[in-house]
Residue, then its C-alpha position, 0 to 999 in steps of 0.5 A: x634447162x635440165x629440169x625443162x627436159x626432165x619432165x618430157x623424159x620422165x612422161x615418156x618412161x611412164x607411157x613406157x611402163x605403162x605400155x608394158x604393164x597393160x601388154x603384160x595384163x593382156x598377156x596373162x588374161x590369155x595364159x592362165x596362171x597354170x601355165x597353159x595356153x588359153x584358147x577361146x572358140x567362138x561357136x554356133x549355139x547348135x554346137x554347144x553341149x558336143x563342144x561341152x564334152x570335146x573341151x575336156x577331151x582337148x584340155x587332157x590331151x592337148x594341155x590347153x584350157x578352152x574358153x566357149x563363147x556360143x551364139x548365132x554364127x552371124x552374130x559370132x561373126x559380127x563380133x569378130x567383124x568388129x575385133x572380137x578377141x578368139x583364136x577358133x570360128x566354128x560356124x554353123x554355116x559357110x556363108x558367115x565364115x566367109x564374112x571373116x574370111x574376106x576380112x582377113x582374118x583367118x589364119x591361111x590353111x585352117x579352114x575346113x568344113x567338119x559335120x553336117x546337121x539336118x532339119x526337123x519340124x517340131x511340135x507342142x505334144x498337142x499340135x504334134x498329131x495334126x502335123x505329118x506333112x509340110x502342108x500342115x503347117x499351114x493349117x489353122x491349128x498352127x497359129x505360130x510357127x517359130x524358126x531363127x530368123x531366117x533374114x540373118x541365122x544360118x538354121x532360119x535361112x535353111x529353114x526358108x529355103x525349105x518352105x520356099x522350095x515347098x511353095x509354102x513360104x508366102x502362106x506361112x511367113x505372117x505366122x513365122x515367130x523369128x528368134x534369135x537362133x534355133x534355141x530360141x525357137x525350140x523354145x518358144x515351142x516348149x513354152x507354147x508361144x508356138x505351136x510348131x517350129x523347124x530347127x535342128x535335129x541335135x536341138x530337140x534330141x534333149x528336149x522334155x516338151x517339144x516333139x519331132x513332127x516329121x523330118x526334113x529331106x536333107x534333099x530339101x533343104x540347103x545343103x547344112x555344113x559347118x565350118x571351123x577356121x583358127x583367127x590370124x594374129x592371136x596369141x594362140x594360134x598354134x594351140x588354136x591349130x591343135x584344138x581344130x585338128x583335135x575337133x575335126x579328127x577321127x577321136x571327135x567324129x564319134x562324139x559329134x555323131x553320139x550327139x546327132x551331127x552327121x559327117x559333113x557333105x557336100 
């Protein structure tokens, strides 16, 4: 009879230890062998060479290390929708974060909207002199038009509100070559698989092919805001809090606006 019940006890310590190893594998895949706290910052892809430069400043000042995960903000928020594992949203939008929101899932007081952005229509240096208008795009010699897809990406819905507002959409939307983010479609204009494109003002300020056409009235266009909010129940939440404040503060304000963003508006 001992020897039955041996076996059911010693099962139970197994999944025990078990249990214990894999939260403590969990554990120290989050802390790193330093000793600092690991926060991992989910962010628009628009936001990515500022955020490069700001991680340094945070990790120094801060003694956290910081893990950049970048993409559209609508797929960020799927991903954290279906259990993504990050501390920090940065959204290139309001509308994505309050997917998260109304899940549940951001920790209460920490949302906030931090920098704007603004709109510009982009051009291969060929196509570049027949554009000056919005009108223009509509001419023969765009054949393609690239933008994010404005059925999902922040930057692509702006973008067709734009046209829209202008009466241009319904002429232009055949020609639309929708990528997955305002990268993607700057590159197609640097590749020449389109001969214009609308994306963000900070996107094109380092490209070595593609070449501002004209810029879009902020007036014009959807208001641009950005937004950043810490997850609830992660392992970091109180670093996560830090690194916001960090980002949104006065020290940061000089960095986002050197890389083009605009203090945000409403």
């Amino acid at each position: 009879m001992n020897r039955k019940r041996t076996a059911p006890r010693r099962v139970t310590l197994a999944l025990g230890l078990l249990a214990l190893t894999s939260a403590g594998a969990l554990l120290a895949l989050r802390t790193p062998a330093d000793g600092r706290a690991e926060v991992v910052v989910y962010a628009a892809t628009s936001l990515r060479e500022a955020l490069g430069e700001l991680a340094v400043d945070c990790e120094a000042h801060l003694g956290v290390r910081l893990r950049l995960d970048s993409g559209a903000s609508n797929d960020l928020a799927r991903r954290l929708l279906a259990a993504g594992h990050a501390d920090l949203f940065l959204s290139a939008d309001e509308e994505q974060m309050a997917r998260v929101r109304a899940a549940g899932l951001l920790e209460p007081g920490t949302e906030r909207p931090f920098v704007s952005n603004r709109l510009v229509v982009v051009a291969t240096p060929e196509a570049v002199r027949a554009l000056s208008t919005p009108e223009d795009l509509a001419r023969p010699e765009v054949r393609r038009l690239s933008l994010a897809n404005p059925d999902a990406v922040p930057v692509g819905r702006y973008a067709k509100a734009y046209l829209v507002r202008r009466a241009l959409w319904s002429a232009l939307e055949e020609k639309a070559l929708r990528a997955v983010d305002a990268r993607a479609a700057l590159a197609a204009v640097e590749a020449g698989a389109a001969d214009a494109g609308i994306v963000y003002r900070t996107d094109v300020s380092r490209s070595s092919r593609a070449r501002v056409a004209f810029e879009i009235p902020v007036a014009e266009h959807p208001p641009i805001l950005y937004v950043g909010a810490v997850l609830r129940d992660r392992p970091n939440v109180a670093a996560a809090r830090a690194v916001l404040d960090r980002l949104t503060g006065d020290d940061a304000r000089t960095v986002w606006e050197r890389f083009g963003f605009l203090p945000p508006a409403r």
